[in-house]
Backbone as a ProteinNet text record, in pm:
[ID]
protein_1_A
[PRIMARY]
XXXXXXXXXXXXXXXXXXXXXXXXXXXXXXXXXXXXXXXXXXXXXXXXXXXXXXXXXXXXXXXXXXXXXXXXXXXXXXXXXXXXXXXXXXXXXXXXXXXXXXXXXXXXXXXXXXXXXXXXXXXXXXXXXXXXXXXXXXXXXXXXXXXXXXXXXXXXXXXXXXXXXXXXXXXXXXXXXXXXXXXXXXXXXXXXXXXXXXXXXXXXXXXXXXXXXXXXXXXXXXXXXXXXXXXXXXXXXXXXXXXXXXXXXXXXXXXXXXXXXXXXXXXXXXXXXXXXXXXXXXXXXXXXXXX
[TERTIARY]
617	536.4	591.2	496.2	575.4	545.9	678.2	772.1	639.7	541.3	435.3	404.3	330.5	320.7	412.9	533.6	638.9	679.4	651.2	680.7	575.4	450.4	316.4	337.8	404.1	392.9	566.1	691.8	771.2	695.5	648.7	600.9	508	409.7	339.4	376.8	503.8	565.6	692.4	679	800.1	676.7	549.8	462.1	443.2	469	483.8	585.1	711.4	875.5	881.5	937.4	983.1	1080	1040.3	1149.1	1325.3	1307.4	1433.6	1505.4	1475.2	1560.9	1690.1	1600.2	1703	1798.8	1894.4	1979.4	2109.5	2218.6	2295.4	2330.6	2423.1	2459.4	2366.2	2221.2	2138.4	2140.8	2209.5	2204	2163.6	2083.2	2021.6	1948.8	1911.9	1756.1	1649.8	1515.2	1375.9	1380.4	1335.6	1313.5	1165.5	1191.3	983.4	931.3	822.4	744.9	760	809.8	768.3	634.8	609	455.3	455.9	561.4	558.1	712.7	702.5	838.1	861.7	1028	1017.1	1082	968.1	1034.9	1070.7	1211.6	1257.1	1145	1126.3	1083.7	1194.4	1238.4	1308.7	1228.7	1152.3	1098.2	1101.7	1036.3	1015.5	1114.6	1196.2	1321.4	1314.4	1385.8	1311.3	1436.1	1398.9	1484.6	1503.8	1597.8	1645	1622.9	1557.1	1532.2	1577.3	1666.8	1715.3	1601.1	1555.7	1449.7	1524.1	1474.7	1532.1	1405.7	1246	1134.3	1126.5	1212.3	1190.9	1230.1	1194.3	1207.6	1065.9	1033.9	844	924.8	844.3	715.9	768.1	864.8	914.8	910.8	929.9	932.3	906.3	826.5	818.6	680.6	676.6	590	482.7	385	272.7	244.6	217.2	271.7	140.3	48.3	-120.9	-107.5	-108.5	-85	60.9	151.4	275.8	308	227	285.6	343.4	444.2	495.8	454.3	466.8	422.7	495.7	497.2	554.9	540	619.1	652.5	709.3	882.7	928.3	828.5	743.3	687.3	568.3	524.3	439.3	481.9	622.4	677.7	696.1	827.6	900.9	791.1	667	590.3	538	520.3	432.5	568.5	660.8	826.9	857.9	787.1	796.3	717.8	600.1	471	440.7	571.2	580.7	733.7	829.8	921	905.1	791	804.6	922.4	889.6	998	930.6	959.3	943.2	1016.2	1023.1	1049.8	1005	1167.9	1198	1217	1183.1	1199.9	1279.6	1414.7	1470.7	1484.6	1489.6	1471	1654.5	1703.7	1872.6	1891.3	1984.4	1968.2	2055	2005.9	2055.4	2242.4	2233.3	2446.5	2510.9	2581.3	2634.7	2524.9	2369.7	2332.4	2379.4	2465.3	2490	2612.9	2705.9	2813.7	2778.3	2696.4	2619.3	2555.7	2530.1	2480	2583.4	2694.4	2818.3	2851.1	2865.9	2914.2	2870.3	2726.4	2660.5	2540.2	2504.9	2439.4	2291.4	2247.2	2124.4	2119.8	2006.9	2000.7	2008.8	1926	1928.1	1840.4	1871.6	1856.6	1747.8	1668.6	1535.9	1519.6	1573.6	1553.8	1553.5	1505.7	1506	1634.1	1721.7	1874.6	1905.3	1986.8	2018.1	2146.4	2100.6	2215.8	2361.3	2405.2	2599.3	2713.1	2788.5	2882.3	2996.6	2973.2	3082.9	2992.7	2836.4	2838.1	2834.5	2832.1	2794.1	2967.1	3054.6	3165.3	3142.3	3082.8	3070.5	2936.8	2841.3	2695.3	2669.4	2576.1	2508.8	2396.7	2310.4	2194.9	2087.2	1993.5	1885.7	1863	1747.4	1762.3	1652	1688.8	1623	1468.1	1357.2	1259.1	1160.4	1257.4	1190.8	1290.2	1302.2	1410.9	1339.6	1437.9	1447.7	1510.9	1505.8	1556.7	1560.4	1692.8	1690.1	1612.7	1552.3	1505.4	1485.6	1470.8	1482.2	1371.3	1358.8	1224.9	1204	1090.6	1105.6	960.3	946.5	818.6	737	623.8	505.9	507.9	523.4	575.6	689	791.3	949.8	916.7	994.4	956.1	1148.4	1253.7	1380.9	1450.6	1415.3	1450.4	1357.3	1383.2	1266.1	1332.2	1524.5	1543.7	1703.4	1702.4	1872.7	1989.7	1994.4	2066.6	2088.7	1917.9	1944.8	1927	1923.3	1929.7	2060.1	2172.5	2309.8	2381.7	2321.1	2404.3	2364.2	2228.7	2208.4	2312.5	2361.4	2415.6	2387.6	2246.6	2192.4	2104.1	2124.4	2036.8	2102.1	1997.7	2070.9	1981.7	2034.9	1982.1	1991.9	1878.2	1883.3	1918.4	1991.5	2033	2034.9	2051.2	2045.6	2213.6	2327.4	2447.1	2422.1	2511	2546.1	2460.9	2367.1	2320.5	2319.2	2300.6	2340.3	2285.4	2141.4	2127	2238.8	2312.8	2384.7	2495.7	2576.7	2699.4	2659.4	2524.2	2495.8	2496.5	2463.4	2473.8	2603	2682.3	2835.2	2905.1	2830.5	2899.3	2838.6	2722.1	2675.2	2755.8	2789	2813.3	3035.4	3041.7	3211.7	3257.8	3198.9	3261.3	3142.9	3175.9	3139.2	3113.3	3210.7	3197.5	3112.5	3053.1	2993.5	2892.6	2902.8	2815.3	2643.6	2662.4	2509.6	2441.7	2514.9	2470.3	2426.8	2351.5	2348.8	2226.4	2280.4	2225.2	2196.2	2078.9	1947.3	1964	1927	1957.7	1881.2	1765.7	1695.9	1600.6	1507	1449.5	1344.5	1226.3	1149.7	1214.7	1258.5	1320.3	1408.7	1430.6	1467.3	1369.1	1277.9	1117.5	1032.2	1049.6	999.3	1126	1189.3	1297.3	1245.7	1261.2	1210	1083.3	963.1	845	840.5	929.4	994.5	1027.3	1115	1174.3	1347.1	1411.9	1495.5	1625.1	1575.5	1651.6	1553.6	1604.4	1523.7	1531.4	1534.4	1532.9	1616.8	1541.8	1566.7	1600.6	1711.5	1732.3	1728.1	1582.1	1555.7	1509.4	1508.3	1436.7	1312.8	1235.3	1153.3	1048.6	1072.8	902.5	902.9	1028.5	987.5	907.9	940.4	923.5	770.7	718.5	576.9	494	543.6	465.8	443	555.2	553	493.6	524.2	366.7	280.7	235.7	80.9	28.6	74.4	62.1	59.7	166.5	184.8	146.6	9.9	24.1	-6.4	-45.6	-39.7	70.4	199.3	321.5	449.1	425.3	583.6	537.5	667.7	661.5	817.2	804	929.6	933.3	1115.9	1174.6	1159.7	1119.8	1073.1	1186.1	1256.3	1368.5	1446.1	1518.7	1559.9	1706.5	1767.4	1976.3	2021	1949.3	2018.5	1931.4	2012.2	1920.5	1868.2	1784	1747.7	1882	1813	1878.6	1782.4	1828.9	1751.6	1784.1	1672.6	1686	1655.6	1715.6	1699.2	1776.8	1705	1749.6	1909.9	1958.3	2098.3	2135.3	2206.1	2267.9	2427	2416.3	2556.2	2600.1	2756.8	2815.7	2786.3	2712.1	2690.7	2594	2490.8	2382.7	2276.5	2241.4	2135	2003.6	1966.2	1831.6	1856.8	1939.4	1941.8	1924.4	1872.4	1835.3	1670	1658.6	1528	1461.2	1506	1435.9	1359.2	1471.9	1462.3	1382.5	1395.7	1285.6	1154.7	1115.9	1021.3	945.7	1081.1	1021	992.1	1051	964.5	808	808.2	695.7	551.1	600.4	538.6	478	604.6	623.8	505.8	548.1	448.2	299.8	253.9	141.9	79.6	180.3	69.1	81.2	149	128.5	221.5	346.5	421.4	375.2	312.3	265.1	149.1	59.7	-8.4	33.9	168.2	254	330.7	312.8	418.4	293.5	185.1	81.7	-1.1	76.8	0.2	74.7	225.3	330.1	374.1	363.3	459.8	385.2	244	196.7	176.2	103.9	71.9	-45.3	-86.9	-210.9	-209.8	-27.6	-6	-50.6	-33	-73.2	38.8	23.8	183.2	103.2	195.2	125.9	140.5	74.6	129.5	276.5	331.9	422	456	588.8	597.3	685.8	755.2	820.2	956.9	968	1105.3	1209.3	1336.7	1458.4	1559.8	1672	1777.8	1864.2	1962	1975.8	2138.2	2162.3	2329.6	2430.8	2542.1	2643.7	2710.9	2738.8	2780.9	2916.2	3003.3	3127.3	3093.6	2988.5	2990.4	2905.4	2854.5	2797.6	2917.6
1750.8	1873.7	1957.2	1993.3	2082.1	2206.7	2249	2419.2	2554.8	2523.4	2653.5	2626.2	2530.2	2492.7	2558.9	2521.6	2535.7	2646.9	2739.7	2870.4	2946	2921.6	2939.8	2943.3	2818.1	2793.7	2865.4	2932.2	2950.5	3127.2	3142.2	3299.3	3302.2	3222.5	3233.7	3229.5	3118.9	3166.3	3288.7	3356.6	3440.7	3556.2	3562.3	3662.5	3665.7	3565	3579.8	3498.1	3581.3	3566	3698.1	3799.7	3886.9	3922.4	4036.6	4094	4092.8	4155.3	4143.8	4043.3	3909.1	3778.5	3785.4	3851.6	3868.9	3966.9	4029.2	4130.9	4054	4198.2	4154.8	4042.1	3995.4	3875.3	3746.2	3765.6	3645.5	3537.4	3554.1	3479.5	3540.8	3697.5	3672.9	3665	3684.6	3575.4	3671.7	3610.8	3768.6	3811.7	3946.3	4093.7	4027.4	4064.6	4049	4206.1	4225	4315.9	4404.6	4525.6	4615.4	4662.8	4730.7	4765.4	4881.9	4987	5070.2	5086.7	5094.5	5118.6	5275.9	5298.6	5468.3	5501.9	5608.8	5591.7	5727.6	5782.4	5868.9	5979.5	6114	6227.6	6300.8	6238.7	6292.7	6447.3	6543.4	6626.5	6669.5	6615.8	6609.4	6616.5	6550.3	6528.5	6493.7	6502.4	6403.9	6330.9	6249.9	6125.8	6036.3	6053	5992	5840.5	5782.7	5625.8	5548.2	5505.7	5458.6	5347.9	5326.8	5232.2	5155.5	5072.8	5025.7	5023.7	5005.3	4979.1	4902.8	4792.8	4660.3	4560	4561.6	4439.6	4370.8	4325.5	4259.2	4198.4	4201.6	4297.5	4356.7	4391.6	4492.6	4656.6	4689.1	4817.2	4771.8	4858	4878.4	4972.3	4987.8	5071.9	5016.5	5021	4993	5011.7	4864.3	4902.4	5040.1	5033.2	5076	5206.8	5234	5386.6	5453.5	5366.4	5443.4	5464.2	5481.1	5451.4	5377.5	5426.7	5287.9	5203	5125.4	5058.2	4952.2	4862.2	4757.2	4785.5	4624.3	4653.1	4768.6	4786.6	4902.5	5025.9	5083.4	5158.6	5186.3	5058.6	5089.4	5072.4	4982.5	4952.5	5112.2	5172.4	5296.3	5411.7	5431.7	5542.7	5527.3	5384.9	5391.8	5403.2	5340.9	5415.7	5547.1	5601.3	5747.4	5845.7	5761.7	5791.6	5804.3	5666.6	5678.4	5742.2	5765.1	5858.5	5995.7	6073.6	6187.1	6251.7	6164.8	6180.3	6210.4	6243.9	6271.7	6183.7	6057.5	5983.2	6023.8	6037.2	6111.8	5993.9	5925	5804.8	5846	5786.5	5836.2	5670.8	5676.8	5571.8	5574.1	5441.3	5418.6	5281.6	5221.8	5108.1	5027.5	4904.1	4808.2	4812.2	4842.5	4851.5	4964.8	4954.4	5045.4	5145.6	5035.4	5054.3	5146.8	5029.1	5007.9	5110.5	5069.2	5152.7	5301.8	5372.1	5502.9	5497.8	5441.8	5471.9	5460.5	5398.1	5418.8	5548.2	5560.5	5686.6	5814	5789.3	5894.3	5970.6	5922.7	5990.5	5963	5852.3	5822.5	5799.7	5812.8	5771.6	5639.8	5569.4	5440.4	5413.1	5275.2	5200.1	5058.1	5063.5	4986.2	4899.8	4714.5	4690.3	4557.7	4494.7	4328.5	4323.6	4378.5	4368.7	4298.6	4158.4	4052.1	4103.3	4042.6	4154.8	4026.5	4059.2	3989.3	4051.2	3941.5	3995.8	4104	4081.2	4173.8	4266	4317.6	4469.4	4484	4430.2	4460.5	4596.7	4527.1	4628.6	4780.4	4773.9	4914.4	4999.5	4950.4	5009	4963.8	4985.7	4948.6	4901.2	4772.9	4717.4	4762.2	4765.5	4767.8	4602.2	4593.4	4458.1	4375.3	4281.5	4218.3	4184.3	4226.2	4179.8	4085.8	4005.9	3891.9	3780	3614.9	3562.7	3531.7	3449.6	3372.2	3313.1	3218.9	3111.4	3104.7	3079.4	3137.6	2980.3	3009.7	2907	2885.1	2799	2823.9	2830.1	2921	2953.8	2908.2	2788.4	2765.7	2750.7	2716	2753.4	2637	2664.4	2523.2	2388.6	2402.2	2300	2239.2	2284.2	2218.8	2072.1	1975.7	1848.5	1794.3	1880.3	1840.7	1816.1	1832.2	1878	1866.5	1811.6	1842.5	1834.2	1918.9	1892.4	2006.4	2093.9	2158.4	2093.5	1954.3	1866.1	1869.2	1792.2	1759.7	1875.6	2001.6	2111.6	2166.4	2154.2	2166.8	2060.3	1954.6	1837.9	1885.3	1918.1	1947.7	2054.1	2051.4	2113.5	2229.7	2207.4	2290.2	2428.2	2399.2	2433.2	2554.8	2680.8	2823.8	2914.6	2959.8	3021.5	3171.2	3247	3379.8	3450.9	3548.6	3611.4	3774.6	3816.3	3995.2	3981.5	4060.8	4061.8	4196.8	4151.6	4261.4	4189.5	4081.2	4036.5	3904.4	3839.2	3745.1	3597.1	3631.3	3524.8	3500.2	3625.2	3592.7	3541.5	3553.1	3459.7	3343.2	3315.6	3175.5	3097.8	3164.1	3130.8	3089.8	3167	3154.6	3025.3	3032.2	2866.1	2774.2	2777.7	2633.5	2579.1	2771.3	2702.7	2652.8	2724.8	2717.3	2869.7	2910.8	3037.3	3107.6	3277.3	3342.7	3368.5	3282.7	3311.5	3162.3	3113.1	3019.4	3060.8	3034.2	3046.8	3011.4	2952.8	2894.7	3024.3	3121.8	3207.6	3363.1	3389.5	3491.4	3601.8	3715.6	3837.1	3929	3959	4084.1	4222	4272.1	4383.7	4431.3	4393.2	4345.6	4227.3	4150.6	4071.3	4023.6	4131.8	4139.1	4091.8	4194.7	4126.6	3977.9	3934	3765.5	3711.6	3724.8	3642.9	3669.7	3775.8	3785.6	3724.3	3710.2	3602	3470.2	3439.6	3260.3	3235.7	3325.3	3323.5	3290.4	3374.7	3350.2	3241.5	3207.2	3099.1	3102	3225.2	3291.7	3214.8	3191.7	3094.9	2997	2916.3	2795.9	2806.3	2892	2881.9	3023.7	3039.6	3184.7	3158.6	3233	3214.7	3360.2	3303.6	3465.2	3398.9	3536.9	3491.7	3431.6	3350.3	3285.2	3403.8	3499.9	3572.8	3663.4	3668.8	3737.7	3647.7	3497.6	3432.9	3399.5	3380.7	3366.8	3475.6	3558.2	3694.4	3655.3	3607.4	3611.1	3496.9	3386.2	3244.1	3271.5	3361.9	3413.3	3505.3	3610.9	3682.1	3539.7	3475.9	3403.7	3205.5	3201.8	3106.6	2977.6	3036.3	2933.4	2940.7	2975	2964.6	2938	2943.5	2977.6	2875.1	2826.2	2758.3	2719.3	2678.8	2690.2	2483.8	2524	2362.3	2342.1	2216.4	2163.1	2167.7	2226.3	2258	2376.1	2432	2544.5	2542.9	2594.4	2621.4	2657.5	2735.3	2844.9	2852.4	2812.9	2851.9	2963.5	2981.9	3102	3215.4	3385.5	3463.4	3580.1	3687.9	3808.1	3947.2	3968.5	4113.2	4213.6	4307.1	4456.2	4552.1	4741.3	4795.6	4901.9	4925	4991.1	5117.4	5136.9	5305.4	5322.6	5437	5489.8	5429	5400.1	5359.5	5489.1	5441.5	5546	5608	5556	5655	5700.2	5757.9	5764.4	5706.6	5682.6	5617.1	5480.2	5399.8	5271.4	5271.4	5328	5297	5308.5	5411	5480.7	5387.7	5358.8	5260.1	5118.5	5075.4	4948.6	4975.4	5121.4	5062.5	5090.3	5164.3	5146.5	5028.4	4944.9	4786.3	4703.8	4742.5	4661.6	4714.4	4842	4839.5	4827.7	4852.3	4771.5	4591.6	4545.1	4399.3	4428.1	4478.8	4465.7	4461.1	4589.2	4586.4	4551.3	4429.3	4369.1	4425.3	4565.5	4629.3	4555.3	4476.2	4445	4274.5	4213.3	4141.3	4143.1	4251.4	4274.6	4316.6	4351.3	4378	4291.9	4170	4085.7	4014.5	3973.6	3879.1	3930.7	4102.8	4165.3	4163.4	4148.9	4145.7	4001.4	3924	3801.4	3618.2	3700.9	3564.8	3590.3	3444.5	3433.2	3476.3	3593	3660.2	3812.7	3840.8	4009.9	4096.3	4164.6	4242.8	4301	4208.5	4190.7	4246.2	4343.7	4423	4280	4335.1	4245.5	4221.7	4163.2	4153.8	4209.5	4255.8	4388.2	4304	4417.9	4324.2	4261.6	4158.2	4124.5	4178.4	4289.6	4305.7	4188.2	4276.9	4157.8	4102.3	4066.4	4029.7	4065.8	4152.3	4248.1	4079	4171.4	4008.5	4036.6	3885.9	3916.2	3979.2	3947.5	4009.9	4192.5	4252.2	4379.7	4403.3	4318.4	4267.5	4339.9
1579.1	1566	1451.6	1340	1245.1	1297.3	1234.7	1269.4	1282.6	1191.6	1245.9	1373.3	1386.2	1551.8	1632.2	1604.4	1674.3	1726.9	1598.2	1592	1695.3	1624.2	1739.3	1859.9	1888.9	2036	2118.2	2070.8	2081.2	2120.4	2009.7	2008.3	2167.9	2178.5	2277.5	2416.5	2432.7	2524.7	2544.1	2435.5	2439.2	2512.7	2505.1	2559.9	2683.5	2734.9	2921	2986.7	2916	2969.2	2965.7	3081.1	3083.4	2984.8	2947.7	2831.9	2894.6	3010.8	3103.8	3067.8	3058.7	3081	2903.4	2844.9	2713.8	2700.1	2823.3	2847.9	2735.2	2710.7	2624	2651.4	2778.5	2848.8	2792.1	2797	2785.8	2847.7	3007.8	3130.6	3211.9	3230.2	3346.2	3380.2	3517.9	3569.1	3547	3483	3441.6	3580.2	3525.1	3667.5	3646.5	3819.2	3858	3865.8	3775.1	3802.3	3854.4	3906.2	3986.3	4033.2	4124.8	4142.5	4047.9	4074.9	3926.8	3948.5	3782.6	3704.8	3684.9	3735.4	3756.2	3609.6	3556.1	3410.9	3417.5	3348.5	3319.5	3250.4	3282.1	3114.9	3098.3	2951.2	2846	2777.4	2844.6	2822.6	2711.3	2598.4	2512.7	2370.4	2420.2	2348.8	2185.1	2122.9	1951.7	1983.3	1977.1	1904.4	1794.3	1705.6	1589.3	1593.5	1502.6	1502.7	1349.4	1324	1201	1197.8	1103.6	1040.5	911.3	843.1	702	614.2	680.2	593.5	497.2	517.7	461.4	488.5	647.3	722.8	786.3	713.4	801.3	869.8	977.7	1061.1	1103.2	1137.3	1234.5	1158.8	1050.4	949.4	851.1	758.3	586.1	611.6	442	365.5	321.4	362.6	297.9	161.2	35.6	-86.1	-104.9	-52	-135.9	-22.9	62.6	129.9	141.6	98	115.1	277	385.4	480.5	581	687.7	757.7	868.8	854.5	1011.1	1011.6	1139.9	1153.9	1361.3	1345.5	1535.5	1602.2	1527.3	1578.9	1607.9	1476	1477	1638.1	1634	1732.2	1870.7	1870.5	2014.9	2042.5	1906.6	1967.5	1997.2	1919.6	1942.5	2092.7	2154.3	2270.9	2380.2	2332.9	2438.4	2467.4	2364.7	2359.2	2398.2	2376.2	2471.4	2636.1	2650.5	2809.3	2874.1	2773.5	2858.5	2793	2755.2	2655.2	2576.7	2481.3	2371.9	2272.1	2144.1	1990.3	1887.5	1843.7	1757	1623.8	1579.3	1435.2	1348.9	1298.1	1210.5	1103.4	1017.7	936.7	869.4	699.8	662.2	580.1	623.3	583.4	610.9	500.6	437.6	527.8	575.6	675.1	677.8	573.7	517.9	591.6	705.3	727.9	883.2	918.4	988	1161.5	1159.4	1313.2	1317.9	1245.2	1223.8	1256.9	1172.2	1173.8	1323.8	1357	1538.6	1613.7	1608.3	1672.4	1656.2	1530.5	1497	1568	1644.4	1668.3	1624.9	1436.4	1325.3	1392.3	1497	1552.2	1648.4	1691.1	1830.5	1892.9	1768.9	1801.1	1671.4	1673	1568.5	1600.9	1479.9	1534	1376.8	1382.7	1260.3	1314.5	1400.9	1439.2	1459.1	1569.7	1537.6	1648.4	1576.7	1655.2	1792.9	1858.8	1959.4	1961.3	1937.9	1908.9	1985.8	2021.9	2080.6	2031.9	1895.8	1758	1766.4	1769.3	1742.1	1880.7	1943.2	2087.6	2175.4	2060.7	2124.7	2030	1937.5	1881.1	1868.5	1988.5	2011.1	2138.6	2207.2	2305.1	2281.8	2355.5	2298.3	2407.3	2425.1	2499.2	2557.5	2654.6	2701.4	2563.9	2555	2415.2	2463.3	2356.3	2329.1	2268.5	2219.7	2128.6	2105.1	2130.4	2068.5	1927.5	1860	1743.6	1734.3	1595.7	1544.5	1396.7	1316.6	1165.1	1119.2	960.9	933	782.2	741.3	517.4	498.6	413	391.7	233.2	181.9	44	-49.7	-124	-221.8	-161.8	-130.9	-121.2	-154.4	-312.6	-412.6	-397.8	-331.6	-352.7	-283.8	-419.7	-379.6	-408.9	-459.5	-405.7	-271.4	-151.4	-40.8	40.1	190.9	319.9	415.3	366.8	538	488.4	604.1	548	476.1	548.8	478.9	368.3	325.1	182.8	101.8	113.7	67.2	35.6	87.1	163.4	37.6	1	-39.4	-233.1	-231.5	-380.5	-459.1	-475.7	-603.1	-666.3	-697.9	-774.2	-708	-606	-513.3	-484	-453.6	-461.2	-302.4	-264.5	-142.6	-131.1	-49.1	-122.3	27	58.6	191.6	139.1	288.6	285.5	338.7	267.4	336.1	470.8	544.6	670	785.7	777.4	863.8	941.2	1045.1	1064.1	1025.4	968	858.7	716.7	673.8	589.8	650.7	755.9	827.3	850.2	890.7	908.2	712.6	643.2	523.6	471.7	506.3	446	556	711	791.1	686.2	608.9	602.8	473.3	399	281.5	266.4	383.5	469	343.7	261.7	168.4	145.2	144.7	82.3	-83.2	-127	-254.1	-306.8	-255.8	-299.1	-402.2	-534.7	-665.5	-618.3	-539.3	-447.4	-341.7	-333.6	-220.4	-292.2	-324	-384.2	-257.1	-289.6	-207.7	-273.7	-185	-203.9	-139	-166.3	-56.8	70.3	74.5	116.8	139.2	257.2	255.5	114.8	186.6	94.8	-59.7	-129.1	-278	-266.1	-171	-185.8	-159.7	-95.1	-53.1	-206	-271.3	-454.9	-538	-510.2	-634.3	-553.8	-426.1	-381.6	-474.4	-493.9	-575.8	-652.7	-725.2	-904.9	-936.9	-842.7	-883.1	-906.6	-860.1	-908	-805.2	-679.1	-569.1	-488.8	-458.3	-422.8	-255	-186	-48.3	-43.5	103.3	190.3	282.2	379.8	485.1	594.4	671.8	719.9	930.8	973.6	1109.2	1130.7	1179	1179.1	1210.1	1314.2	1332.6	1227.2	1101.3	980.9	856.9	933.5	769.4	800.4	974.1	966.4	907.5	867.1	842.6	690	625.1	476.5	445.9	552.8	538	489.5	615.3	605.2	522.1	437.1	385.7	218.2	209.3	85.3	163.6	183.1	267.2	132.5	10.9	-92.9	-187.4	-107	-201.9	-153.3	-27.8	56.5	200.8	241.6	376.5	445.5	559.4	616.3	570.1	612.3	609.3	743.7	771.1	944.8	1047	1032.7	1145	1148.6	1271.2	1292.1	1269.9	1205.4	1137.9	1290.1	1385	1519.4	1613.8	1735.4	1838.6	1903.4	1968.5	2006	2002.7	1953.8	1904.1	1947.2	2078.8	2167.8	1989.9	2067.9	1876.1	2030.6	1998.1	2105.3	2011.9	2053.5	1992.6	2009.3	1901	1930.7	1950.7	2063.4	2096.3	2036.5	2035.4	2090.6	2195.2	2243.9	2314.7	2461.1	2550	2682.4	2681.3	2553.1	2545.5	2710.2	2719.8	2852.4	2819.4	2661.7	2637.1	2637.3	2690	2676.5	2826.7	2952.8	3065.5	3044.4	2962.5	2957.8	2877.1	2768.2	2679.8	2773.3	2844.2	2917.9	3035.4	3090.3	3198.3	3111.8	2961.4	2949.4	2845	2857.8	2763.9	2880.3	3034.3	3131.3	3207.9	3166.6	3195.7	3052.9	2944.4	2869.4	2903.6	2951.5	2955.3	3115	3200.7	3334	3283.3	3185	3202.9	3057.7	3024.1	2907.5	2752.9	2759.5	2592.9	2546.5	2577.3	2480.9	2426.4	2508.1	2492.8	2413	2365.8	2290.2	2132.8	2156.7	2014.5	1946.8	2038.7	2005.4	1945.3	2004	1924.5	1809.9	1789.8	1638.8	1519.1	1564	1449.9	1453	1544.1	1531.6	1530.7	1491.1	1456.7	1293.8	1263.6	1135.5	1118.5	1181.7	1136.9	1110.5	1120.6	1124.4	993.2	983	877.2	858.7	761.7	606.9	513.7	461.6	283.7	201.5	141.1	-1.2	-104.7	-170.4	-199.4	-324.1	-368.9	-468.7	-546.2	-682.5	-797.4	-771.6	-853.8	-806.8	-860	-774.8	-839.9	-822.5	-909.7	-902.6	-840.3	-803.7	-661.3	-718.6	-565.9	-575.3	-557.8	-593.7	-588.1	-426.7	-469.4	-325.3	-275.3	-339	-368.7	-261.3	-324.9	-305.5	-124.4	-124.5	73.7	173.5
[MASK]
+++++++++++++++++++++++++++++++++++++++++++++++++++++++++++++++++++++++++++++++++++++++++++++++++++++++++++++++++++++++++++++++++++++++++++++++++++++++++++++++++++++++++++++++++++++++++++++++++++++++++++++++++++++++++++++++++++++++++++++++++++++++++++++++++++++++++++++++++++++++++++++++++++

């Protein structure tokens, strides 16, 4: 079965698995339903939401209205909708993300963030909403390569990553160094998905329900390699260490999950039919040294 399928059909069952079953742990057993879920009011609280707006699907800017949308956007507004809150969106660059919510500077942090046992001691996660699986993402045309392997073995062959994230650690296992002349970094996604275009690196290494977005949006230029680098990987969002919205959040991603809205958000951002902007110019890609 090739990997869109795959992906298709991974996504479809991720829509009726309880969100529950992806707690930090990621062993325990899905919560059944409640008849109703008792949700906290945060009486109209604002809450700080670190964004990056250039992570499809989950955040960015619309190139032609300038405004944002993505999953976060619509998960956190309807979270907020149901524990009355005020979501303050503040836009700050994936570097130094999480750190800054430890710190306190947010409330929480909303960017596809893989939940790990390393940030897991300096934030708190919410219970995870979506898995994944990292995957290379390469031009239509590429007729060097049809498998990580032989991608891995070429030489010449250059791969494009975002540092601070865990597609870039998986980058640096495959390549056993960071300083590998083969690994070069973007600062974001987006601008490595416009150098893969160019021609500037010959493969991307991103989450799979980001790279179906950029399929589909570039479905006559870009495609995945037929197999997955990582196994499933829970993304949930990050607190402060003790926050009180990481109870609140969770009972209101299960009652999302009870009555169907999250399951309706997951099949608007995470298939290959989401509504991805279009793609913008290519900058140059930071070294890695400075990651």
């Amino acid at each position: 079965m090739k990997l869109k399928a795959l992906l298709l059909l991974a996504i479809a069952l991720l829509l009726v698995i309880p969100s529950a079953v992806f707690a930090q742990e990621a062993t325990e057993e899905p919560a059944e339903c409640p008849v109703e879920v008792d949700l906290p009011d945060l009486e109209g609280r604002v809450i700080t939401v670190a964004v990056e707006n250039a992570y499809v699907p989950f955040n960015f800017l619309d190139p032609v209205t300038g405004e944002p949308a993505g999953w976060d956007y619509d998960a956190i507004d309807e979270i907020c909708a149901r524990l009355n809150c005020v979501p303050e969106y503040i836009e700050t660059s994936w570097d130094g993300m999480i750190v800054a919510v430890s710190n306190g500077e947010f409330d929480v942090a909303a960017d596809g963030i893989t939940i790990t046992e390393e940030r897991d001691e300096i934030v708190d996660f919410s219970t995870g909403y979506i898995t994944l699986e990292q995957v290379l993402l390469t031009r239509i045309d590429e007729d060097r390569f049809t498998s990580v392997e032989e991608f891995l073995a070429n030489e010449e062959l250059t791969l494009g990553v975002q540092p601070g994230t865990t597609n870039y650690d998986t980058a640096v296992d495959l390549f056993g160094t960071e300083d590998s002349p083969r690994l070069l970094a973007f600062e974001t996604f987006p601008v490595a998905v416009q150098a893969l275009i160019a021609g500037d690196v010959d493969a991307v290494i991103l989450d799979n329900v980001a790279g179906v977005g950029y399929v589909g949006e570039n479905a006559e230029l870009l495609t995945f390699i037929d197999e997955s680098i990582t196994a499933g990987e829970a993304l949930g969002f990050a607190f402060p260490n003790d926050s009180d919205l990481v109870d609140a959040f969770n009972a209101a991603l299960l009652s999302m999950e009870c009555d169907g809205t999250l399951e309706e958000l997951n099949a608007l951002w995470f298939g290959d039919e989401a509504p991805i902007p279009g793609a913008e110019e290519t900058p140059e890609p930071v070294a890695t040294e400075e990651a």
